[in-house]
DRENLUMGU-70481 format. One record per residue (C-alpha): residue in three letters; chain; y, z, x. Coordinates in nm, 4 decimals, padded with zeros to 6 digits. Layout:
<recs>
 rest kette        v        w        u
  ALA     A        Y        Z        X
...
</recs>
This chain:
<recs>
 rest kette        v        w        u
  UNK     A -00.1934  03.0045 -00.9053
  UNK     A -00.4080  03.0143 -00.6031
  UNK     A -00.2187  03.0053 -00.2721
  UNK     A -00.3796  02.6710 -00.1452
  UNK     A -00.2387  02.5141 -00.4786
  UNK     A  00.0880  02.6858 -00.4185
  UNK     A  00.1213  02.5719 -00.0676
  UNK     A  00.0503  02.1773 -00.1809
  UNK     A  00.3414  02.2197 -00.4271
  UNK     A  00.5998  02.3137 -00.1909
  UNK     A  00.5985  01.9513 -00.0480
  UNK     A  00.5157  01.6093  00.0559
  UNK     A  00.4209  01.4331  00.3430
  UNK     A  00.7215  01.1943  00.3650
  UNK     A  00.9887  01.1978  00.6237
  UNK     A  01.2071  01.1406  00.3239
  UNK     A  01.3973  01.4631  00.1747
  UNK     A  01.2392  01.4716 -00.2033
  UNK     A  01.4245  01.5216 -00.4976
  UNK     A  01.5601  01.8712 -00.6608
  UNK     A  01.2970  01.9946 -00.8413
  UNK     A  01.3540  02.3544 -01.0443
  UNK     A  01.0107  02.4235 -00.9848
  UNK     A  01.0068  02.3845 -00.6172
  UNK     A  01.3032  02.6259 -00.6151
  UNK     A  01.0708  02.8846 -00.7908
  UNK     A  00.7901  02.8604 -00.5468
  UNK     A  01.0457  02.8974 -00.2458
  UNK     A  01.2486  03.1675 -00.3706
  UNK     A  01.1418  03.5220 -00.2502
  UNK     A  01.2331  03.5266  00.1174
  UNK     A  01.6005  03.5412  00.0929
  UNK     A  01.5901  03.8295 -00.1864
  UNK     A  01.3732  04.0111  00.0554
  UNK     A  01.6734  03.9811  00.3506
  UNK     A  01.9447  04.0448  00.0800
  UNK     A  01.7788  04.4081  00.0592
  UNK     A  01.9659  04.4743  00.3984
  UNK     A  02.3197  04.4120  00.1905
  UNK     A  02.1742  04.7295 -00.0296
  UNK     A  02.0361  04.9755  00.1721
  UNK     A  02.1977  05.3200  00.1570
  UNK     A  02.4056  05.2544  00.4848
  UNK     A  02.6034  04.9657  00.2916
  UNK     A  02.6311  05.2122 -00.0262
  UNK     A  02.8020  05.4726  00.1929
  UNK     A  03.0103  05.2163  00.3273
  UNK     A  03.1395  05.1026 -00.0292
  UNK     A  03.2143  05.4257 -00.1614
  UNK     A  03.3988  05.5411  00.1358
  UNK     A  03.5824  05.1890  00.1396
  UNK     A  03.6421  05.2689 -00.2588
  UNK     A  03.7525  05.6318 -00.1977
  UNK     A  03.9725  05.5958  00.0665
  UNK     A  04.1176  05.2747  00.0089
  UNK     A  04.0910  05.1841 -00.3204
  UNK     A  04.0414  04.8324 -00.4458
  UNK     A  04.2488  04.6834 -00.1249
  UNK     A  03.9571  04.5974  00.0665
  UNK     A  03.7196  04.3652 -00.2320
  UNK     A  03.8623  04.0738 -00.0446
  UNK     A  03.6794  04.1834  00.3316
  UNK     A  03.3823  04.2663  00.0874
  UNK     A  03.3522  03.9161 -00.0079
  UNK     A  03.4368  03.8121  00.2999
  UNK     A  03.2310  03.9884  00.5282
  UNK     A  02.9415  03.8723  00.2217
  UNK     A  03.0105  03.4739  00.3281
  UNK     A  03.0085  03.5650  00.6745
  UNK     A  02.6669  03.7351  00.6822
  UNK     A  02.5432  03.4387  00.4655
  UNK     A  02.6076  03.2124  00.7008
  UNK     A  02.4029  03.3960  00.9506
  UNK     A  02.1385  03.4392  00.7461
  UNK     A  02.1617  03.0334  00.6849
  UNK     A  02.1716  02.9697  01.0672
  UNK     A  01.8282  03.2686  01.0730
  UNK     A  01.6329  03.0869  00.7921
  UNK     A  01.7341  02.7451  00.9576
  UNK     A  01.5469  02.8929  01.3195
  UNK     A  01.2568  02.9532  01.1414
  UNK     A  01.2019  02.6209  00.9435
  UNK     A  01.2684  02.4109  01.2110
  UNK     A  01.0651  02.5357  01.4785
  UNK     A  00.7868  02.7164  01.2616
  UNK     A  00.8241  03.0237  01.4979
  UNK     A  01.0808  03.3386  01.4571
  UNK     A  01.3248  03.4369  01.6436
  UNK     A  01.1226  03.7330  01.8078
  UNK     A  00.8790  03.5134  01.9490
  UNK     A  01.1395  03.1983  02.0507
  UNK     A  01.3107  03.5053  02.2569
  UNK     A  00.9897  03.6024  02.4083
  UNK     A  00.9231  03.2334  02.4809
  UNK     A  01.2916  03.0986  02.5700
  UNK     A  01.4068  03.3360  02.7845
  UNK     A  01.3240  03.5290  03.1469
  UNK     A  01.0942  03.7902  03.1466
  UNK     A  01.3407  04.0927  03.1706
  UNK     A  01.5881  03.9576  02.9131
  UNK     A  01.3211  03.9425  02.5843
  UNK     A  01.2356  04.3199  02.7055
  UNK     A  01.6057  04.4051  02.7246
  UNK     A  01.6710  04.2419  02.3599
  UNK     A  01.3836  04.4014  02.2286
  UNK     A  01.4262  04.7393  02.3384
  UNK     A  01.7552  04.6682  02.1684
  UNK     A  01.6215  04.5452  01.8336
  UNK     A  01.4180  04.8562  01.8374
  UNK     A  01.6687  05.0591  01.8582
  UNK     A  01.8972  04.9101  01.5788
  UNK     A  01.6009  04.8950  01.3656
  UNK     A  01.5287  05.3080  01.4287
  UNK     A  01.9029  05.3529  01.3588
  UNK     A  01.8732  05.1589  01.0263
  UNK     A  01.5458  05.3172  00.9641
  UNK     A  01.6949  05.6732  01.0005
  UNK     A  01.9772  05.5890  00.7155
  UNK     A  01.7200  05.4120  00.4608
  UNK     A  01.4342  05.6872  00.4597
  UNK     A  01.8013  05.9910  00.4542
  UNK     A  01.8916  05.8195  00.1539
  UNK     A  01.5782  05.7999 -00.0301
  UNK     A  01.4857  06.1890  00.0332
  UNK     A  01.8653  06.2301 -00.0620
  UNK     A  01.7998  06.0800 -00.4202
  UNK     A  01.4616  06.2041 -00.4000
  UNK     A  01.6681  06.5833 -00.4102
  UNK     A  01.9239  06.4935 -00.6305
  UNK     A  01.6379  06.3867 -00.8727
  UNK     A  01.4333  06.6663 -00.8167
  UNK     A  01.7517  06.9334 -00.9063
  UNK     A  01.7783  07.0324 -00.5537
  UNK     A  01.4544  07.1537 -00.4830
  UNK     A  01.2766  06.9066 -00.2669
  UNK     A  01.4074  06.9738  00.0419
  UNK     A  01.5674  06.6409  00.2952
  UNK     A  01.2349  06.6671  00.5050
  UNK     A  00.9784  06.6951  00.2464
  UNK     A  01.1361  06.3291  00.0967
  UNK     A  01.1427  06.1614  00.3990
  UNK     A  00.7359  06.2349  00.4501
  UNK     A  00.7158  06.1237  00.0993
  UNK     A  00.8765  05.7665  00.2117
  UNK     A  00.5767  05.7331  00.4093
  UNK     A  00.4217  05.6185  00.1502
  UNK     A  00.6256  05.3056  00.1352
  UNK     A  00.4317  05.1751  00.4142
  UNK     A  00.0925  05.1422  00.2293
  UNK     A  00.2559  04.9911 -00.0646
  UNK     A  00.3669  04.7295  00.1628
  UNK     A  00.0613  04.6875  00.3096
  UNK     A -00.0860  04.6854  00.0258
  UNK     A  00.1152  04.4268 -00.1650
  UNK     A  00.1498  04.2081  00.1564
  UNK     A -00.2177  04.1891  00.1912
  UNK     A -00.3005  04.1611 -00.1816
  UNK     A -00.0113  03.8474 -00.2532
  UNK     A  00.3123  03.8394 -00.0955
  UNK     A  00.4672  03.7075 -00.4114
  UNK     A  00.3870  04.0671 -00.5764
  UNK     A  00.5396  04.1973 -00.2749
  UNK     A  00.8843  03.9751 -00.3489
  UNK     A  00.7976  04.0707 -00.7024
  UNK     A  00.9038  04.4217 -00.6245
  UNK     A  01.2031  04.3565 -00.4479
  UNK     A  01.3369  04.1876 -00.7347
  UNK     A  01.2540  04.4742 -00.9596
  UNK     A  01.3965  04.7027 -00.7273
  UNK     A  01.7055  04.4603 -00.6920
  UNK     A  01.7107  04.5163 -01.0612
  UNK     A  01.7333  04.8636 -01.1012
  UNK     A  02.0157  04.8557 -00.8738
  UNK     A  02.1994  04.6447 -01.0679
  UNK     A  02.1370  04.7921 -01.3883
  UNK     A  02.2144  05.1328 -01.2490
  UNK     A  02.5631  05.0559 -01.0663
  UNK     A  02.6066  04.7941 -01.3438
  UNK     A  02.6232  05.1159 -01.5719
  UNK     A  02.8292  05.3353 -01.3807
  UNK     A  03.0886  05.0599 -01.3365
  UNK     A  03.0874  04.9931 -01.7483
  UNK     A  03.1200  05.4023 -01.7707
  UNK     A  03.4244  05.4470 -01.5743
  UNK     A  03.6037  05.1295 -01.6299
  UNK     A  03.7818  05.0181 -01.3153
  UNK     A  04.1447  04.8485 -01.3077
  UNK     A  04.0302  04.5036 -01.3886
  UNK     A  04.3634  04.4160 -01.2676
  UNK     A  04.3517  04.6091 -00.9509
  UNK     A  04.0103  04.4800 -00.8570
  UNK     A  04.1193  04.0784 -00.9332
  UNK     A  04.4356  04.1549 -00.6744
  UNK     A  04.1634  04.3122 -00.4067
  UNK     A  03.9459  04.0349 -00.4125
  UNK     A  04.2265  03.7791 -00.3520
  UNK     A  04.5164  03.9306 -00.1382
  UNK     A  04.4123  04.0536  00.1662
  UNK     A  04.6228  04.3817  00.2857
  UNK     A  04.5077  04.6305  00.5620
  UNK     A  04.6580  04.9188  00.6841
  UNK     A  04.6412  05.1776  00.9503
  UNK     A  04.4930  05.4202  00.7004
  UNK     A  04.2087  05.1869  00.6297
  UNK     A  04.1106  04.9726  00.8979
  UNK     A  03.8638  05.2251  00.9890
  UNK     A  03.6555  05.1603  00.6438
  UNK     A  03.7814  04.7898  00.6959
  UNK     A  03.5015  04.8180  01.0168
  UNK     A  03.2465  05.0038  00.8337
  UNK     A  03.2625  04.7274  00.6106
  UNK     A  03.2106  04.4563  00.8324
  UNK     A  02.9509  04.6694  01.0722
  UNK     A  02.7395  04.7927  00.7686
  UNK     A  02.6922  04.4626  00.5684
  UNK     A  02.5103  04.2427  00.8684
  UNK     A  02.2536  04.4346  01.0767
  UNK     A  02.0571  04.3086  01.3613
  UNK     A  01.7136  04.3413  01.2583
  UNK     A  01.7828  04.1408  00.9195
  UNK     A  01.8667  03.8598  01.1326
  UNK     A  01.5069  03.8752  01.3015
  UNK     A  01.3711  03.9972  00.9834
  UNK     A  01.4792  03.6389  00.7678
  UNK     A  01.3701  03.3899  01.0608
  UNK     A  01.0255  03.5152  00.9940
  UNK     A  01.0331  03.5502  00.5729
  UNK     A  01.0552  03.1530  00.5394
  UNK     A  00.7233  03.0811  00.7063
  UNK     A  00.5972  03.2782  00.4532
  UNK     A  00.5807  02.8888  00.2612
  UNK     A  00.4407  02.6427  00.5213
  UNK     A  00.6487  02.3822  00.6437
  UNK     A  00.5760  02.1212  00.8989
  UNK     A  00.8316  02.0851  01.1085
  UNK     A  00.7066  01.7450  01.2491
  UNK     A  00.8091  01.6388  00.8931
  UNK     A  01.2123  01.6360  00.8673
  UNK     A  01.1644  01.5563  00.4647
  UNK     A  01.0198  01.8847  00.4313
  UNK     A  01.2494  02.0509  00.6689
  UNK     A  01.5280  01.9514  00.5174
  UNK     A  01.3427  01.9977  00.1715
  UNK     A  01.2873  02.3647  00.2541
  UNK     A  01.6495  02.4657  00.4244
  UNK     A  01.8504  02.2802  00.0672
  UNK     A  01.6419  02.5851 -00.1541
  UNK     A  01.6020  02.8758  00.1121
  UNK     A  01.9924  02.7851  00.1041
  UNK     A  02.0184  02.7817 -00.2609
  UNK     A  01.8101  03.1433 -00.2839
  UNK     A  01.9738  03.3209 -00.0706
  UNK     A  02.3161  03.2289 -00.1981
  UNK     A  02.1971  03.3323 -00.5104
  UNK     A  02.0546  03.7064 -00.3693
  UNK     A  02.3621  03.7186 -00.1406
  UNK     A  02.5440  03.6838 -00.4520
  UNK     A  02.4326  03.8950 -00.6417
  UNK     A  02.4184  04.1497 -00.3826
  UNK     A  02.7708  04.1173 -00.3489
  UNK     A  02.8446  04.2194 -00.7064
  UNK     A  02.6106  04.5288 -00.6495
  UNK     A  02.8432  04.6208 -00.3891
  UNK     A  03.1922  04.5275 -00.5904
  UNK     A  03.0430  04.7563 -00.8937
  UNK     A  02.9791  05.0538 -00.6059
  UNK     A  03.2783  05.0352 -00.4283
  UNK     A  03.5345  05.0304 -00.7490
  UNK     A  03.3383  05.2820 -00.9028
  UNK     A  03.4459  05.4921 -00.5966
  UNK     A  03.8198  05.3432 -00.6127
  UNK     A  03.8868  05.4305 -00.9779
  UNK     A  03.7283  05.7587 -00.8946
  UNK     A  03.8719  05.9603 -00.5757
  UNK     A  04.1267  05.6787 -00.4097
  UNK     A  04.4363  05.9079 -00.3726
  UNK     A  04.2522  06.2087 -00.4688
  UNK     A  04.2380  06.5355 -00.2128
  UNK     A  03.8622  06.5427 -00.2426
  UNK     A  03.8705  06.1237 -00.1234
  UNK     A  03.7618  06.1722  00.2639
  UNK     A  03.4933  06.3932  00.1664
  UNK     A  03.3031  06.1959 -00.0451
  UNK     A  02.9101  06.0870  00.0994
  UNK     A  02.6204  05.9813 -00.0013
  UNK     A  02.4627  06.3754 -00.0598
  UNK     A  02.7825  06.5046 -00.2553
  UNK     A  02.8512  06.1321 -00.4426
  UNK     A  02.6350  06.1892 -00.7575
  UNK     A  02.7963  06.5286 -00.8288
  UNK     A  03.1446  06.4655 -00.7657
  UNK     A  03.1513  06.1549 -00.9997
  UNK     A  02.9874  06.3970 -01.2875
  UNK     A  03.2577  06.6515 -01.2306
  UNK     A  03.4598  06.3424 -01.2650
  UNK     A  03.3574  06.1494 -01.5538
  UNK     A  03.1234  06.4156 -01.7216
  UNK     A  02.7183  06.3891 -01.8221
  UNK     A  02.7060  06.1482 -02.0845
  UNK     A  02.4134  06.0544 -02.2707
  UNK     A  02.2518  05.9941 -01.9294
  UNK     A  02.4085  06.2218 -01.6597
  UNK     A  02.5857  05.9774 -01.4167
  UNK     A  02.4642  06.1708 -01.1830
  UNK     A  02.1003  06.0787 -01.2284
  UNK     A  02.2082  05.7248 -01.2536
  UNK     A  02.3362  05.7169 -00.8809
  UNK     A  01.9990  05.8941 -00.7537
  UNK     A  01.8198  05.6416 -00.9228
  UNK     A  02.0283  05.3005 -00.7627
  UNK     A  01.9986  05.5318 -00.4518
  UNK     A  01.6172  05.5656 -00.4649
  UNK     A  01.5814  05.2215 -00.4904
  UNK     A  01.8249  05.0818 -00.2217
  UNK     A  01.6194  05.3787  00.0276
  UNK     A  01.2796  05.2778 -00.0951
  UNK     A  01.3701  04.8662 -00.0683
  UNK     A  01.5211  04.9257  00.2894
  UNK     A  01.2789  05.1399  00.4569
  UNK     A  00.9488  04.8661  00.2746
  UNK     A  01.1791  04.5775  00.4724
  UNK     A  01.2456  04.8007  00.7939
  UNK     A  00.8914  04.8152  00.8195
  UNK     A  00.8272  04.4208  00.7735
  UNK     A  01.1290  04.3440  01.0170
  UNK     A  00.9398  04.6104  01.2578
  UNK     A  00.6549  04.4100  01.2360
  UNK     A  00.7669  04.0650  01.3030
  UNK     A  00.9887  04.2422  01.5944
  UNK     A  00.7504  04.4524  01.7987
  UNK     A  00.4434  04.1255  01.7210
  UNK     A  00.7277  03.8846  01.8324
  UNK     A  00.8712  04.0092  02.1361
  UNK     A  00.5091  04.1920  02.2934
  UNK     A  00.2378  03.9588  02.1500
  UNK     A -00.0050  04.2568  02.1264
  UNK     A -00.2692  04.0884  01.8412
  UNK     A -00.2630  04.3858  01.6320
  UNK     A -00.3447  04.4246  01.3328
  UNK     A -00.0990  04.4411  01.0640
  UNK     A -00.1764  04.7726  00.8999
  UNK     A -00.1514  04.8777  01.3310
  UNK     A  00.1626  04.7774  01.3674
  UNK     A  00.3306  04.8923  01.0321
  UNK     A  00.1787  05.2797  01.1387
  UNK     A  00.2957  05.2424  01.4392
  UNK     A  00.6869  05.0447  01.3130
  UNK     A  00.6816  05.3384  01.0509
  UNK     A  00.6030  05.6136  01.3249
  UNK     A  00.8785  05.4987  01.5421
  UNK     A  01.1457  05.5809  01.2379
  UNK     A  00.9695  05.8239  01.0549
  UNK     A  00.9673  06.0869  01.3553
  UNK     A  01.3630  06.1300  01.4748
  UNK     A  01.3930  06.0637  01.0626
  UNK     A  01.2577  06.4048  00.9866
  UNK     A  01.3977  06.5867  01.3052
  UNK     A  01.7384  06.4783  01.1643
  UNK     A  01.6203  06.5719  00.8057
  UNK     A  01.5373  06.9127  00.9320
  UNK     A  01.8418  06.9533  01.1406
  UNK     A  02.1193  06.8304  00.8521
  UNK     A  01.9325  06.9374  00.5621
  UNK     A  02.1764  07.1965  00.4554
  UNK     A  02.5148  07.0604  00.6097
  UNK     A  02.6525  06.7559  00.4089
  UNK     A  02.9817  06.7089  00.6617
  UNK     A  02.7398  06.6794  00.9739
  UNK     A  02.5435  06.3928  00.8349
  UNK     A  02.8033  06.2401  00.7238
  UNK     A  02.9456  06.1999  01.0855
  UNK     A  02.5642  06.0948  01.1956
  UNK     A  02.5528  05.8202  00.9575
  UNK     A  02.8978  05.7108  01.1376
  UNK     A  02.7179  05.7485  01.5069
  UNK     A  02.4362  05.5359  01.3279
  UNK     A  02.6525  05.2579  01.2569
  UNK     A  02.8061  05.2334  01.5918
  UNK     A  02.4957  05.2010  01.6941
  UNK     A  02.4359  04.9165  01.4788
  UNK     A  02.7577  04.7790  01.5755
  UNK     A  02.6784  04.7811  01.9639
  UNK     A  02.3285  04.6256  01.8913
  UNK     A  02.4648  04.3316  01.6656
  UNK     A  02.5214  04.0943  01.9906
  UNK     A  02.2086  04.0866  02.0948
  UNK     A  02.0487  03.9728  01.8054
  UNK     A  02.3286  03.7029  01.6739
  UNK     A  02.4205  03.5325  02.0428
  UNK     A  02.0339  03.4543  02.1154
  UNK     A  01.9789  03.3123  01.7356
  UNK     A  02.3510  03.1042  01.8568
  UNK     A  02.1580  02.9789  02.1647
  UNK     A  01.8844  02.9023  02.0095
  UNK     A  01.9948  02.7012  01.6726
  UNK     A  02.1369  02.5035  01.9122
  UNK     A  01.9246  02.3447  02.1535
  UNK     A  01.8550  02.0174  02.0898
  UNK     A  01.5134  02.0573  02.2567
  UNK     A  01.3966  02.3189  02.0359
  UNK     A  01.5831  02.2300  01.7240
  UNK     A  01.5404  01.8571  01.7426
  UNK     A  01.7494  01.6864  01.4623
  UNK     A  01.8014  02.0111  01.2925
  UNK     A  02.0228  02.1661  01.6313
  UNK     A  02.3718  02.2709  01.4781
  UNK     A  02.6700  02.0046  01.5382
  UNK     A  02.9932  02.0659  01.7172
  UNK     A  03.1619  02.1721  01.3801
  UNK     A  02.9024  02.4670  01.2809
  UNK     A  02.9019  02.5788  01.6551
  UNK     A  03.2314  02.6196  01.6998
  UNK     A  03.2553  02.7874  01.3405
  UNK     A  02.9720  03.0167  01.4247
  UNK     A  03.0623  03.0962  01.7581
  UNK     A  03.4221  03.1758  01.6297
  UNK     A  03.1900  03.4100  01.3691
  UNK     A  03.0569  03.6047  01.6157
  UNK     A  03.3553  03.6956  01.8615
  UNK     A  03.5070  03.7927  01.4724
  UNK     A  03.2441  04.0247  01.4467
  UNK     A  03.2160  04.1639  01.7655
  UNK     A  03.5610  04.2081  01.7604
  UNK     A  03.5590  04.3736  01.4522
  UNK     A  03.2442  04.6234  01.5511
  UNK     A  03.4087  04.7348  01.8786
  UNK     A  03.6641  04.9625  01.7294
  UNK     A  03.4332  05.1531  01.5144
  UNK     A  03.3113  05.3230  01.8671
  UNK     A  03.6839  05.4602  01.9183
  UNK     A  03.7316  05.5462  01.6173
  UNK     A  03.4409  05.7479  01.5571
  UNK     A  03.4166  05.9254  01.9202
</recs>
């Protein structure tokens, strides 16, 4: 299908909102599996198997939680972008004073290099498991490089082979953590009460925060405000507005949901393995894969394997949409006229140098990046504001918004959102000092 054909599908010229149509659906899904990557990267996997490990199956119910939460952001992100026809990068450069979009995007940058760091660690970590040890942390993390030209690449070729790879990779996930969870056999009991009854303790209201501050990351909410003008949308037109924002809604429920199982399958896995065990705080991300085949044994396919390969694919599906947020963040907020493959070498530089001076410093010491992946999500945490109180300004000024500004109702819901998860951020910083 040529894209000129594909963009005359996608809608009419009526003010009127046309009917469902499953093959609309089709054309616009793709941009909200690309954002549900950021639910998967290897800082959210540490997160669930420390959550699992430490405190069991008592925390499914934040999980899912914290999973509606970050949907709803996304929502508000994709709604941004329809509406006005411009992402939130550029309305920040455009909306507010001078000094403020430099502030904001100095902080997006930052966030983003923190996020980058814990993608590109946990694909050289697989990338070593895989390789029985002897590719050393630094040596995968210049191999992630190569990620970038993929992504240029696919961008430039068709971006629907580009969302055609997330899915894949979105697959492999899921078939890999889909495994280990049918290998050990959680409490199906255990993991029904989790999901429903909330309980939190002073033993695990740290991992309760990891939770929260790993699952919704600052430059995904950038990153998704640009993904939906990926299909063109008038926003003159309402009818296609409003066409557009009922199946971006529908997608990324979908991706959101599925993500969420991904996550469920990781973090039982974890709970039926080490929760009460002596080895429980110890388990990460470099020592995970061995300590669950000491566990559970090799099996036909060693279980160990199995992890490296979800692993690989949540680092490798990150660090491809760290580089697009990059992109649409440093474009955005500086209007430099670039070109793209520029401004991917130079969003990929930007990560990939203090990502292989912290490969080379932690390469043998498991415990030490353990505690820098902690530091890396406080610095997420203390970034998070200034990404989700502009896209709350924004979404709702009549001016800019026009008939598609949020209403009392959602503003006092999202507002109420955010102070939730500010408050729940903040504590990770005492905690982990």
């Amino acid at each position: 299908m040529s894209s000129e054909h594909h963009q005359q599908l996608l809608g009419s010229n009526s003010d009127a909102t046309p009917q469902f149509s499953w093959r609309k659906l089709w054309l616009f899904t793709g941009p909200g599996f690309l954002m549900s990557i950021a639910f998967l990267d290897p800082g959210n996997l540490e997160g669930d198997l420390q959550a699992g490990a430490i405190a069991g199956y008592s925390l499914l119910w934040l999980l899912l939680w914290t999973t509606g939460i970050g949907l709803l952001v996304q929502l508000l992100s994709a709604r941004l972008g329809v509406a006005t026809g411009r992402h939130l990068a550029e309305l920040c450069r455009e909306e507010y004073p001078y000094w403020a979009g430099k502030l904001l995007w100095v902080m997006a940058e930052l966030a983003l290099i923190g996020a980058d760091i814990q993608e590109v660690i946990g694909s050289a970590i697989a990338l070593k498991i895989l390789t029985n040890g002897s590719l050393p942390l630094w040596a995968g993390v210049l191999i992630t490089v190569l990620d970038c030209f993929i992504f240029l690449f696919l961008e430039n070729y068709d971006v629907r082979k580009l969302e055609a790879l997330f899915a894949f990779l979105i697959a492999v996930m899921a078939v890999s953590f889909a495994w280990m969870f049918g290998g050990t056999k959680p409490n199906a009991k255990e993991l029904l009460v989790g999901l429903v009854v909330p309980k939190l303790n002073s033993k695990t209201i740290q991992k309760a925060v990891g939770v929260v501050g790993c699952m919704i990351t600052p430059h995904n909410v950038f990153l998704h405000s640009a993904l939906v003008q990926s299909r063109k949308v008038d926003p003159k037109q309402t009818g296609r507005v409003r066409e557009a924002l009922r199946y971006y809604s529908i997608e990324s429920t979908t991706a959101l949901s599925i993500t969420f199982v991904i996550n469920l399958f990781v973090t039982t896995v974890f709970a039926k393995a080490f929760f009460g065990t002596a080895i429980a705080d110890t388990v990460g991300l470099r020592n995970a894969g061995q300590f669950l085949e000491e566990r559970f044994g090799g099996g036909l396919v060693p279980i160990l394997y199995i992890w490296a390969v979800g692993l690989l694919a949540a680092g490798q599906s990150s660090t491809i949409t760290g580089t697009y947020a990059g992109q649409f963040i440093m474009d955005g907020f500086l209007n430099l006229g670039v070109k793209k493959w520029a401004r991917a070498l130079i969003t990929r530089s930007c990560a990939i140098v203090p990502t292989l001076i912290v490969a080379i410093i932690f390469n043998t010491s498991e415990n030490r990046l353990d505690v820098l992946n902690e530091w890396l999500n406080v610095l997420q945490s203390l970034q998070f504001p200034f990404a989700l109180i502009p896209l709350l300004c924004l979404v709702a000024k009549e001016d800019l918004m026009g008939v598609f500004a949020i209403g009392p109702v959602l503003k006092t819901i999202s507002w109420l959102v955010a102070a939730f998860l500010s408050y729940k951020r903040l504590p990770v910083t005492t905690v982990s000092s």
